[in-house]
C-alpha positions in Angstrom: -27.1 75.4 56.9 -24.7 74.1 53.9 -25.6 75.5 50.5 -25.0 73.5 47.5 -24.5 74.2 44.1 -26.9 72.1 41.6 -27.1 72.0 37.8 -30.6 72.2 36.7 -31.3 71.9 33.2 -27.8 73.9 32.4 -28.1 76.5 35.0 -25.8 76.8 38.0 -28.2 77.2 40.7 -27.2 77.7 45.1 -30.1 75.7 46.7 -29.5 75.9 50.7 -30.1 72.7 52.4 -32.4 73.4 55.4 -32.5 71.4 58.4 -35.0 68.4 58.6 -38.2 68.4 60.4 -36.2 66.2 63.0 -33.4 68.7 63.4 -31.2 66.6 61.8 -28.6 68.7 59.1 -27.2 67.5 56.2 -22.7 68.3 55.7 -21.1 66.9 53.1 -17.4 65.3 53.5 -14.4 66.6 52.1 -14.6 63.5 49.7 -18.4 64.5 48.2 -17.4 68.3 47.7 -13.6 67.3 46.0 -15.3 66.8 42.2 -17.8 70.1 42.4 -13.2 71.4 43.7 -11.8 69.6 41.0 -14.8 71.0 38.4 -13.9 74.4 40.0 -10.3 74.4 39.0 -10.6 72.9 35.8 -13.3 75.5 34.6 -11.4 78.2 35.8 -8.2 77.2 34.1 -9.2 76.5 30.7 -11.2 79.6 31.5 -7.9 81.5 32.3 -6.2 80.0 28.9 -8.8 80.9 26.9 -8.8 84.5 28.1 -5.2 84.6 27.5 -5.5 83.0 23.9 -8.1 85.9 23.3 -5.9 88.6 24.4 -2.7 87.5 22.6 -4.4 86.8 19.4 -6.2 90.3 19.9 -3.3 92.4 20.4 -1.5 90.7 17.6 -4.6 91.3 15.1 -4.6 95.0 15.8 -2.3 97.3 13.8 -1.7 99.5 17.1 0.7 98.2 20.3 -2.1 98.6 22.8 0.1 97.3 25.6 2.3 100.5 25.0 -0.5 103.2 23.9 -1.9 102.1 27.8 1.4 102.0 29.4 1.7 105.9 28.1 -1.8 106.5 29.5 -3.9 106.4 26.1 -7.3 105.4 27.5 -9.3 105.0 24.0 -6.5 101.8 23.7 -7.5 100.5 27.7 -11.2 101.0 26.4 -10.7 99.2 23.3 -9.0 96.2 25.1 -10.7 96.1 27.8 -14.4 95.9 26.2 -13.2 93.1 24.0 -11.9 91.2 27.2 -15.5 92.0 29.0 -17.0 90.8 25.8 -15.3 87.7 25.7 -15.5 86.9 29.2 -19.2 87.2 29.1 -18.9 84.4 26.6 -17.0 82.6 28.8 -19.2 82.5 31.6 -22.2 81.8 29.5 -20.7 78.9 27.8 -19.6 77.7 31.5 -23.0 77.9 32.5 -24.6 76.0 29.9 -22.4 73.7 28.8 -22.1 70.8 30.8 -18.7 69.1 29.6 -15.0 70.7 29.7 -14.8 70.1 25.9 -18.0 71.5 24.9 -16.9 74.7 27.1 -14.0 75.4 25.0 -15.7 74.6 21.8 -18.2 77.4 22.3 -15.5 79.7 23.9 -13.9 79.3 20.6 -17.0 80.2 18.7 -16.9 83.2 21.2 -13.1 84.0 20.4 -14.0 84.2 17.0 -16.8 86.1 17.0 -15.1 89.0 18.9 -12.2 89.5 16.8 -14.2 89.5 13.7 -15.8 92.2 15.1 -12.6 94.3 15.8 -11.7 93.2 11.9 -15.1 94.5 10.8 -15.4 98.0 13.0 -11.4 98.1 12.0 -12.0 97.8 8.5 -15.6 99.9 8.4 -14.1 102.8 9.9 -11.5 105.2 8.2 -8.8 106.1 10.2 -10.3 103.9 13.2 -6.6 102.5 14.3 -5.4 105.9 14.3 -8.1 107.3 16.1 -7.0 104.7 18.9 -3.0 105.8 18.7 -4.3 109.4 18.8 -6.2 108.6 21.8 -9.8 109.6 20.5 -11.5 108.0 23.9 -14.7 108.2 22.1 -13.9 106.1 19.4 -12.3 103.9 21.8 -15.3 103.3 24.2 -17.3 103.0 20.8 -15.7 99.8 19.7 -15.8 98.9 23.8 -19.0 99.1 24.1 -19.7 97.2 20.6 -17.4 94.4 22.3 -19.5 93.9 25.6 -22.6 94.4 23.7 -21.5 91.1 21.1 -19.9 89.9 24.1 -23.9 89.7 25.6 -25.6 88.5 22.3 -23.1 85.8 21.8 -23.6 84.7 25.4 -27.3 84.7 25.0 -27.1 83.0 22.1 -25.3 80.1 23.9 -27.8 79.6 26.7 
């Protein structure tokens, strides 16, 4: 059995192909499956840039070094950065899903992008004290704004589909 993966309507689907009545089983050559490789690498690399884009521009908006603060083991920082990554990367993958051109991938990954550092800007600027809640490694406060991350991360990627 060789499975196969379809796009239906947007979705990325794995239908199996089963054998024939006649016993008979369908393989594709290397030369059929090279543009669903090609696809592959290109999604995953402009996937790859993006998330790096998003990270740079991330740690650059915030007032705090998060690189260092999780270096010296402050986990509200690692919770903060890692929910917006999540976030974003849920994005990501929706817009991969239901986008069916390379350029109309990255358009909507830049909608995501957006959208998630606004929201650090806004919790940022709603909260007293909220950067140096972070630096003083307040892990609540940091998996507060994590979990506000993923959760945007899984209404903008809903919102894409």
């Amino acid at each position: 059995m060789v499975a196969n993966l379809h796009r239906q309507g947007g979705f990325a689907t794995l239908a199996a192909i089963l054998p024939m009545a006649g016993g008979g089983e369908t393989i594709k050559t290397m030369g059929e499956s090279m543009p669903q490789v090609v696809a592959y690498v290109s999604y995953l690399a402009s996937g790859l840039a993006l998330l790096a884009v998003f990270f740079f521009l991330y740690i650059r908006i915030t007032s705090y070094d998060e690189i260092q603060l999780i270096r010296r083991g402050n986990r509200a920082a690692a919770w903060t950065l890692g929910g917006a990554l999540v976030g974003f990367c849920l994005t990501l993958a929706s817009s991969i899903l239901h986008n069916d051109t390379l350029v109309i991938f990255v358009a909507w990954a830049a909608v995501g992008m957006v959208v998630q550092l606004a929201v650090y800007l806004l919790i940022a600027r709603s909260l007293r004290r909220f950067d140096q809640a972070i630096v003083d490694d307040n892990e609540a406060m940091g998996m507060f704004l994590g979990g506000i991350s993923i959760a945007v991360g899984i209404l903008s990627a809903a919102c894409m589909s």
